[in-house]
N, C-alpha and C positions, 0 to 999 in steps of 0.2 A: 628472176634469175635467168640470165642469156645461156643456154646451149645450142649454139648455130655452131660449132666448133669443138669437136673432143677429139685430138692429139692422143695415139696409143703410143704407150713408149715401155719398152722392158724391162720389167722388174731389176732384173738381172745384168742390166746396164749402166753401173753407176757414173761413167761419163755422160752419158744422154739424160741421167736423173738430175743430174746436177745441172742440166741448161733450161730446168721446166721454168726456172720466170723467165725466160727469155722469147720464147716462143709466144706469139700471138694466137691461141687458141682462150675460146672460153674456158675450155677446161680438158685436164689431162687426166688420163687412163691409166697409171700406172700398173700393167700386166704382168699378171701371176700365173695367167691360162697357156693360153696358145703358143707365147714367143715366148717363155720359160720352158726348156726342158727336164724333167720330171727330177734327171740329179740337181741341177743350179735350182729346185723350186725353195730351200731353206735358202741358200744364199738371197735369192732376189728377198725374202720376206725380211729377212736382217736388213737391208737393205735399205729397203720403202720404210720400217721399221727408223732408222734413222735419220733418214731425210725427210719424213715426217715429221720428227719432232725438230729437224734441226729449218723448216721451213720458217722465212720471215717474212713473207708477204701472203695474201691472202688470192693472190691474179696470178695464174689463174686458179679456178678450183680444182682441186685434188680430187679423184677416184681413182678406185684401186679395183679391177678387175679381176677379183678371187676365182677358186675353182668352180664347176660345178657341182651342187648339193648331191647328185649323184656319185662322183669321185671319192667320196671321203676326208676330202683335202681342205673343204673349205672351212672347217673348225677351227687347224691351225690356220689359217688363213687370216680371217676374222681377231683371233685372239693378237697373231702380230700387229694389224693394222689398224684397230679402231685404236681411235686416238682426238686431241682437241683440233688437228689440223683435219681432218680425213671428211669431206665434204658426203662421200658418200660411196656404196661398193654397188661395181657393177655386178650384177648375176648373168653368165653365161649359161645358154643352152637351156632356157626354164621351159617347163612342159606343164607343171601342174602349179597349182595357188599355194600347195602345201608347202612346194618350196620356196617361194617366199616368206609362207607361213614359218618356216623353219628359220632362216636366216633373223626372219625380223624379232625372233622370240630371244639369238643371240647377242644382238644389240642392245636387247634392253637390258643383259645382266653386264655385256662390254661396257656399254655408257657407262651404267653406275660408278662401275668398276675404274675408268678412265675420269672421272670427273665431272662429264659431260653430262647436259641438260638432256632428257629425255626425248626419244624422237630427233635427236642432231644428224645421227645420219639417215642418209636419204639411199633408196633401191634406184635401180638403174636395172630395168629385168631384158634380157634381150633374147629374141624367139628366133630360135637356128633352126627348127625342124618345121613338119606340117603338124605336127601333132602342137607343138608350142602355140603357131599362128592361129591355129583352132580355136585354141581356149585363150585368144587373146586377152578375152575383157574380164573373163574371171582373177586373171594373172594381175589386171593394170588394177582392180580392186579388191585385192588380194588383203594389201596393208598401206596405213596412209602413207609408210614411207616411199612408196615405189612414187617417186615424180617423172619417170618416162618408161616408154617402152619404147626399146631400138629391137631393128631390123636385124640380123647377121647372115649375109646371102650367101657368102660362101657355103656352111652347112649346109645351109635351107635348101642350095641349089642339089647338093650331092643325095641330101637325104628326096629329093624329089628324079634322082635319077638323069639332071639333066645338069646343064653347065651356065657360067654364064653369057652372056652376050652386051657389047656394047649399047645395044639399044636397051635390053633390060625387062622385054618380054614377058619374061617367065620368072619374074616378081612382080608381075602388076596384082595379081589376087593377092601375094603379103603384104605388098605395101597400104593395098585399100583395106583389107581387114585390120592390120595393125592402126594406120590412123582412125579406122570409124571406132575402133577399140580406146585408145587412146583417148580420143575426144570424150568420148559416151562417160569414161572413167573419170575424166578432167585430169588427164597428164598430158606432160609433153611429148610426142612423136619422133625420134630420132632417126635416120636415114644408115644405111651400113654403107660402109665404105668402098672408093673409088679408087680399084687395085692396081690401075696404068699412069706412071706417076709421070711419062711422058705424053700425057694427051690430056693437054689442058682447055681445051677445047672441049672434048667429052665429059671431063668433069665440072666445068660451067653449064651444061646442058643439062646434064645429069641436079644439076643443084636446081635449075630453075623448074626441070620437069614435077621434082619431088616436092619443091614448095608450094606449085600448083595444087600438090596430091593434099594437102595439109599440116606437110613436117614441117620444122622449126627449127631441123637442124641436123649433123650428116657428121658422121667419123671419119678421121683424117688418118693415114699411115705415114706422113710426111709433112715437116715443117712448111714446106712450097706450095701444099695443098690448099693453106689455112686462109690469105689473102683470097681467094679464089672462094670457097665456101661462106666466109664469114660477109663476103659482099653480096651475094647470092639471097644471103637468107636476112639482107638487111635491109628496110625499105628505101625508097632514091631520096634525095631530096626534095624532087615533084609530090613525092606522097607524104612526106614528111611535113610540107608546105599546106596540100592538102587535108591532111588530118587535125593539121590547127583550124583550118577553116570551117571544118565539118565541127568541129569542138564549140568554135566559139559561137559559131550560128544556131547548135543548137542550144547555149547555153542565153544567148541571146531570144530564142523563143522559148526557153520557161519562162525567164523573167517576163516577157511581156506574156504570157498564159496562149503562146499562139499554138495549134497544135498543125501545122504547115511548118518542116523546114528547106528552104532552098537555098542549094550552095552551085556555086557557078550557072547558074538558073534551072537546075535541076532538084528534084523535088530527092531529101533524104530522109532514111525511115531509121527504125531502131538498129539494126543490125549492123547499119555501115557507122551510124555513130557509136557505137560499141568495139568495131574493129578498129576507128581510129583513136578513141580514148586508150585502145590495148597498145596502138603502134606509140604515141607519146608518151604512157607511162614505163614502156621498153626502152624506147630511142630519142629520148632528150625533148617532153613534152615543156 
């Protein structure tokens, strides 16, 4: 499953809800947290509530960014929005495993409830504090559902006292905790978002810097962001080209029982033919 791409869009927007197959992200957010204000929170959930069921395509995939387990809110939250279309609920602001633990115990009586196969929806836990990024990897193995842990710098920067900066600074400890957490867990690493929608420049930097770091993939707050991310976190076609070659040669020395692979006259070990069996079964092997 691709998440190099997750498009937030407002619960409580039903003009913007109604364009989510149009948008080229892997997958959208629909928010119940942050860009919903506390009266519109029952309208936006009627809402997702009905454009979920009245969805006809499956691209992209749906999440729905509930409250958080601390607020109260996220019961009803939950109870509107699981459903046979609902890919998976993001978790804001998680701090401990319990509240994963919490959430993932509601989906098993939602599913039933909705029809749905057991374990359909998937966690999406995202760590806004220091206290969250701490206990990274308790959180990313928390419950099977959680398949990523995102970044959210905004909090993370205020609860640390400090702000952010273009260069980005003063996320480099969450973003390395988060991806060694993430990895160690075997989930995906999601990136927080890139809040200057006129510095597209910064946010091409900002995508290559972080894929470097090991994410997979980076929250958008704007349709014009998505071309720009979604190329960033995609491989070129030089590597594309290359990871066939790395594939075939070594598939070319089992058969012949050689335990030597060389591709471009260079000698290749387990791990880069591992990375390129993952880049062809992503990207059109």
């Amino acid at each position: 499953m691709l998440l190099r791409s997750l498009l937030f869009i407002p619960g409580n927007k039903e003009k913007i809800l109604l364009k989510t197959s149009t948008v080229n992200a892997d997958a959208v957010v629909w928010d119940l947290e942050d860009a919903v204000p506390l009266a519109e929170k029952a309208l936006a959930r009627q809402l997702i509530r009905q454009h979920l069921s009245d969805l006809a395509s499956p691209a992209p995939l749906v999440y729905v960014r509930a409250n958080a387990v601390t607020t109260g809110l996220v019961d009803e939250d939950l109870r509107y929005v699981v459903g046979p279309n609902l890919t998976g609920i993001m978790l804001p602001k998680v701090e401990t495993a319990d509240e994963v633990r919490y959430v993932a115990r509601s989906l098993v009586t939602l599913e039933k409830e909705s029809g749905m196969a057991g374990g359909s929806v998937k966690i999406i836990a995202t760590l806004e504090t220091a206290l969250g990024v701490l206990r990274a990897y308790d959180i990313a193995a928390a419950s099977d559902r959680v398949e990523a842990l995102c970044l959210g710098a905004e909090d993370f920067t205020r609860d640390l006292g400090t702000s952010r900066s273009r260069e980005g600074s003063e996320l480099a400890y969450a973003r390395g905790a988060i991806v060694l957490a993430a990895a160690a867990a075997r989930v995906a690493a999601i990136d927080t978002v890139f809040s200057d929608l006129n510095d597209e420049e910064g946010l091409e930097k900002e995508c290559h810097l972080v894929r470097g770091l090991g994410f997979g993939g980076k929250c958008a707050i704007h349709p014009r962001q998505l071309d720009i991310i979604n190329r960033a976190f995609s491989p070129t076609e030089e590597e594309v080209a290359y990871a066939r070659r790395v594939v075939a040669a070594f598939e070319e020395a089992r058969a012949q029982n050689l335990g030597v692979i060389l591709v471009d006259g260079r000698m290749v070990d387990k791990p880069v033919v591992e990375r390129a069996q993952r880049i062809l079964e992503r990207f059109g092997g």
